[in-house]
C-alpha positions as CSV (number, residue, x, y, z in Angstrom):
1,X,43.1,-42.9,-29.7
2,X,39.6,-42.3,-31.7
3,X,37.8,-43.9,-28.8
4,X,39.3,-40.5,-26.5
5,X,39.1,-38.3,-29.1
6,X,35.3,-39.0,-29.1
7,X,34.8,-39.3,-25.7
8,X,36.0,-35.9,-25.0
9,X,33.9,-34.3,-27.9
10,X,31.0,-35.8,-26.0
11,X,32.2,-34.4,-22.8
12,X,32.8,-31.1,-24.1
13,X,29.5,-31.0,-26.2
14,X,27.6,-32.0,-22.8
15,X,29.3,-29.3,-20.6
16,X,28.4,-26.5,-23.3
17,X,24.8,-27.8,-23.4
18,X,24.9,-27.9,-19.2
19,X,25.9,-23.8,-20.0
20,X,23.4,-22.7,-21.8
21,X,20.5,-24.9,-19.8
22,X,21.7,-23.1,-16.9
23,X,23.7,-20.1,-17.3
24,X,24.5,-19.1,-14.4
25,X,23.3,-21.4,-11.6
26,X,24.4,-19.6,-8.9
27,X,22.5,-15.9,-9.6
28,X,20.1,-15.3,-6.6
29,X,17.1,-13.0,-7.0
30,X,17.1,-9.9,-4.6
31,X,13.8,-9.3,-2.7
32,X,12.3,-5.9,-1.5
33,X,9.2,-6.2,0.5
34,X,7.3,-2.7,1.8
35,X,4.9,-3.6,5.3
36,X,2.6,-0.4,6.9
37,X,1.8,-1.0,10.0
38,X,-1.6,0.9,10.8
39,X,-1.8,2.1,14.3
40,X,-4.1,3.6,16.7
41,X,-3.7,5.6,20.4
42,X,-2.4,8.9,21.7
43,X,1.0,7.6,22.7
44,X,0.9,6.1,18.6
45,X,2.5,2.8,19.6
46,X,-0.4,0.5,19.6
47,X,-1.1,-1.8,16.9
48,X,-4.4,-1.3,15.2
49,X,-6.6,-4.6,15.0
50,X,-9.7,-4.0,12.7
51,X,-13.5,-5.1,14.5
52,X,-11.2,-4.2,17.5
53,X,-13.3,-0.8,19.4
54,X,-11.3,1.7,20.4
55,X,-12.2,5.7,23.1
56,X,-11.8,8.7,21.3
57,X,-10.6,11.8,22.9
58,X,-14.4,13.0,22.4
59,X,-15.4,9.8,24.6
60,X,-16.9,7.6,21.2
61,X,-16.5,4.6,20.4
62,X,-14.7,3.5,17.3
63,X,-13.5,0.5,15.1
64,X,-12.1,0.2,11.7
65,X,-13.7,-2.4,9.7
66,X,-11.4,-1.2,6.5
67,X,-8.6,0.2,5.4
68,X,-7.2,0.1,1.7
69,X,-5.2,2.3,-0.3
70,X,-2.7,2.7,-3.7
71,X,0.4,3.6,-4.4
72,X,1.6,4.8,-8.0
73,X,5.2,5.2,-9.5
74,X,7.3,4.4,-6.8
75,X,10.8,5.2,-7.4
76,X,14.2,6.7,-6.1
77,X,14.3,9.4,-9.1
78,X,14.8,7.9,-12.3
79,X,15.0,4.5,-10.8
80,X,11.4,2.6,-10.7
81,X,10.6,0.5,-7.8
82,X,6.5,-0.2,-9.1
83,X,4.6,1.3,-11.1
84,X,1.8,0.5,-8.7
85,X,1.3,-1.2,-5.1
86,X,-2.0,-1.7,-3.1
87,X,-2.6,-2.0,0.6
88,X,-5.5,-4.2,1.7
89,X,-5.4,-4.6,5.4
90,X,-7.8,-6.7,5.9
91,X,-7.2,-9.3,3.0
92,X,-3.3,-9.3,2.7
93,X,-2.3,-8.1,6.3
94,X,0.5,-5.9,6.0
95,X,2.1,-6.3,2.8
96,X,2.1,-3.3,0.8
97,X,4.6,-4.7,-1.7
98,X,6.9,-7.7,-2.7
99,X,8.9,-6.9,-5.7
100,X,12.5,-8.0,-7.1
101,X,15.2,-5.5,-6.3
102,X,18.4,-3.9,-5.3
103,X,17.7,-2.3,-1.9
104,X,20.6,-0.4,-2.1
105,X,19.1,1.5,-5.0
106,X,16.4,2.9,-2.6
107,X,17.7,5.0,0.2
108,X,15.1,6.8,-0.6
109,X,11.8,6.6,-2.0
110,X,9.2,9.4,-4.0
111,X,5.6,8.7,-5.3
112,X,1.9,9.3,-5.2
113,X,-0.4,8.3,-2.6
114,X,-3.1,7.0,-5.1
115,X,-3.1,6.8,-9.0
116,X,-1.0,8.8,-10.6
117,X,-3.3,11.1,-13.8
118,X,-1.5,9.3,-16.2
119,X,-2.5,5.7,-14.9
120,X,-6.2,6.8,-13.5
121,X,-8.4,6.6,-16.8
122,X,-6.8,3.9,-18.4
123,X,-8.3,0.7,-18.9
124,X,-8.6,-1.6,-15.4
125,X,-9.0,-5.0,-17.6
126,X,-6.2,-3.9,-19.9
127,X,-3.4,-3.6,-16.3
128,X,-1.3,-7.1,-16.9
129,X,-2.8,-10.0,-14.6
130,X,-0.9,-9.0,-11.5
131,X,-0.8,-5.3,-11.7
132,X,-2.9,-3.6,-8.6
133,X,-4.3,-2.2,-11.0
134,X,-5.4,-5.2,-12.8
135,X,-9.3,-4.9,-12.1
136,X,-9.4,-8.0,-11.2
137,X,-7.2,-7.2,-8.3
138,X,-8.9,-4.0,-8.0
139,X,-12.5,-5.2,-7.0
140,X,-14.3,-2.4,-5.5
141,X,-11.4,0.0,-5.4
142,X,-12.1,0.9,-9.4
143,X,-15.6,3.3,-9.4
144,X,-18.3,1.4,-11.6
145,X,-20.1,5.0,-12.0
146,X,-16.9,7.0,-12.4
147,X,-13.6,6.7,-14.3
148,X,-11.1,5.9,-12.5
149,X,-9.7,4.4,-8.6
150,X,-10.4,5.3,-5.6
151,X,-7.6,5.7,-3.8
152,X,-7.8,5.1,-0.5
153,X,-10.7,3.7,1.6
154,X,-11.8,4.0,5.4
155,X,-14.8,2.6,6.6
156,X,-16.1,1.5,10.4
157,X,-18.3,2.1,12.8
158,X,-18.7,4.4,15.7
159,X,-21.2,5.0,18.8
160,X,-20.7,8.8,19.1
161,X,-23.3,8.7,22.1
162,X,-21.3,9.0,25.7
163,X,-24.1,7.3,27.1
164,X,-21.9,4.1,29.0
165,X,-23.8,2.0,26.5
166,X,-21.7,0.3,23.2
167,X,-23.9,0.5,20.5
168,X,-21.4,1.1,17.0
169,X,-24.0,1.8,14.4
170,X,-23.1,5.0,13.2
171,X,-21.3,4.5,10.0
172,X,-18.3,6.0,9.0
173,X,-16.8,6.1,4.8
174,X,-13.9,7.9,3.8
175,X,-13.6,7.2,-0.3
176,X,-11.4,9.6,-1.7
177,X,-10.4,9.6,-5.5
178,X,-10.2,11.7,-9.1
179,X,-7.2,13.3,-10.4
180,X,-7.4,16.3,-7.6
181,X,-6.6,14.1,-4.6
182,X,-3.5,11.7,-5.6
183,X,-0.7,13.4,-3.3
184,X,2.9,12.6,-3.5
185,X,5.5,11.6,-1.2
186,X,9.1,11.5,-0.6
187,X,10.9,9.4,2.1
188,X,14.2,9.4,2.6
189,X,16.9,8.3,4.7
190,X,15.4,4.7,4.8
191,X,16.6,1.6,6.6
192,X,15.9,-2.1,5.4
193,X,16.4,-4.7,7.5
194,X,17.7,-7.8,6.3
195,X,15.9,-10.5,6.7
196,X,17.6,-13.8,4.8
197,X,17.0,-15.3,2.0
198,X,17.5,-12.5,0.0
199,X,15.2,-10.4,1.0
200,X,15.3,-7.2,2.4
201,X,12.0,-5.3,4.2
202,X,11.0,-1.7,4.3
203,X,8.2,-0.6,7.5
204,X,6.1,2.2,6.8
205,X,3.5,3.4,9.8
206,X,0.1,4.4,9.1
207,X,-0.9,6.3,12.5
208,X,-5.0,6.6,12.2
209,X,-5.2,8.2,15.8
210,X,-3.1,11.1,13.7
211,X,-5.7,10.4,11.0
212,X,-8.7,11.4,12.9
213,X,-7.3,13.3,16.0
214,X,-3.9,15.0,16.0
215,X,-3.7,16.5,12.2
216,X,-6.9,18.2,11.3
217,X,-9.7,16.3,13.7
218,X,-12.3,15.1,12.5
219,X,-15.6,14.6,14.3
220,X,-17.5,11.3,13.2
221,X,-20.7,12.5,14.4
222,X,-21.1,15.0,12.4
223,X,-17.8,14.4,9.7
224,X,-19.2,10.7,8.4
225,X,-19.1,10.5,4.9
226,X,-17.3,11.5,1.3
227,X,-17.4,9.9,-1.6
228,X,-15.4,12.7,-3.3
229,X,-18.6,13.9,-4.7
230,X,-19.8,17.2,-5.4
231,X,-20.7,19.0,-2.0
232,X,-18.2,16.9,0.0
233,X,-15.4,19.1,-1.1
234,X,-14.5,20.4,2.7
235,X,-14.2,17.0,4.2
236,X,-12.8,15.3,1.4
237,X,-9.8,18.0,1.1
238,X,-9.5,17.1,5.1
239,X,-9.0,13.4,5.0
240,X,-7.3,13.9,1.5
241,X,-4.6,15.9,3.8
242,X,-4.9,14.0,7.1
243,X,-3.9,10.5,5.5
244,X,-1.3,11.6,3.5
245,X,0.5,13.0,7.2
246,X,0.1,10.0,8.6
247,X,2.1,7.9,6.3
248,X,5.8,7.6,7.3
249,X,8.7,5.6,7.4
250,X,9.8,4.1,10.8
């Protein structure tokens, strides 16, 4: 009878410790992944490929070599989503953001297009390791000679000579930052699409023919470069507003 006795001490002793090694062994972490799809063209259903050369309406010829930008405090009202996301295109594709979540908690979805004041002039080295805002992850998209991020970035190349002839060496920088430019947003009425595995995935579209044609044009011959610095105030108000538009939810 003592040999049982023991035996199921021991047995009870080793499902308790099983417990408490593993809790609960069948909890599954949710997923919540954002994509922005850049595009480019008048009918706004063409994919944008960057180092891929694209007609104006004004006859130029145009490519995109970059295209990055931040997101701060995004949240269905009191509910936080991120405090911050960041869209490379050309080094992470179309990922905006890959977080754990509920998607049901975000029907909708407010927040600033850049760095929110209360984020901009902190310290980029003191971020944790894999906040955006980490400097680290930052790179060039924290201004050395200015406190503070820039917010979003444009850069390529454009032949703004309608001579038959492709020759793309006119430059073209959009840099836009400092605590007058962050802009919010509020989407609402969103769908996610289920994809498996626990993971549910959120498009926004990024329409750059809007960006430079449809919403306030902009002429790259003449309309080539802001830095956000003093004299630039006209064109940087311009593609301040024009990007902002062209951001939306599919």
């Amino acid at each position: 009878m003592r040999y049982y006795v023991i035996i199921g001490i021991i047995s009870l002793f080793s499902l308790i410790s099983c417990k408490k090694n593993n809790p609960n062994p069948e909890t599954k972490i949710d997923y919540l992944e954002i994509d922005m799809l850049p595009f480019y063209g008048s009918n706004g259903n063409d994919l944008l490929e960057l180092d891929s050369v694209y007609n104006t309406p004004e006859g130029y010829r145009v490519k995109f070599t970059d295209i990055k930008c931040y997101f701060t405090f995004l949240s269905n009202g009191s509910t936080l989503l991120s405090q911050a996301a960041y869209f490379d295109f050309r080094e992470k594709g179309n990922q905006l953001l890959r977080v754990e979540g509920d998607y049901s908690k975000f029907s909708s979805i407010q927040g600033i297009i850049g760095v929110d004041s209360s984020l901009n002039h902190d310290d980029p080295s003191a971020f944790p390791n894999d906040s955006p805002l980490n400097i680290s992850n930052a790179g060039q998209m924290h201004w050395g000679w200015n406190t503070g991020y820039i917010f979003f970035n444009i850069e390529g190349k454009a032949d703004t000579i309608t001579d038959g002839v492709d020759n793309l060496n006119h430059s073209f920088s959009f840099h836009i930052g400092t605590d007058n430019y962050d802009q919010p947003f509020n989407f609402s009425n969103l769908t996610w699409v289920d994809l498996g595995n626990n993971t549910h995935r959120l498009q926004w579209k990024l329409n750059m023919f809007s960006f430079l044609h449809t919403i306030n044009p902009v002429d790259l011959k003449t309309e080539f470069l802001t830095h956000t610095g003093a004299g630039q105030q006209t064109l940087t108000e311009k593609i301040t507003s024009n990007f902002g538009q062209s951001i939306s939810p599919f």
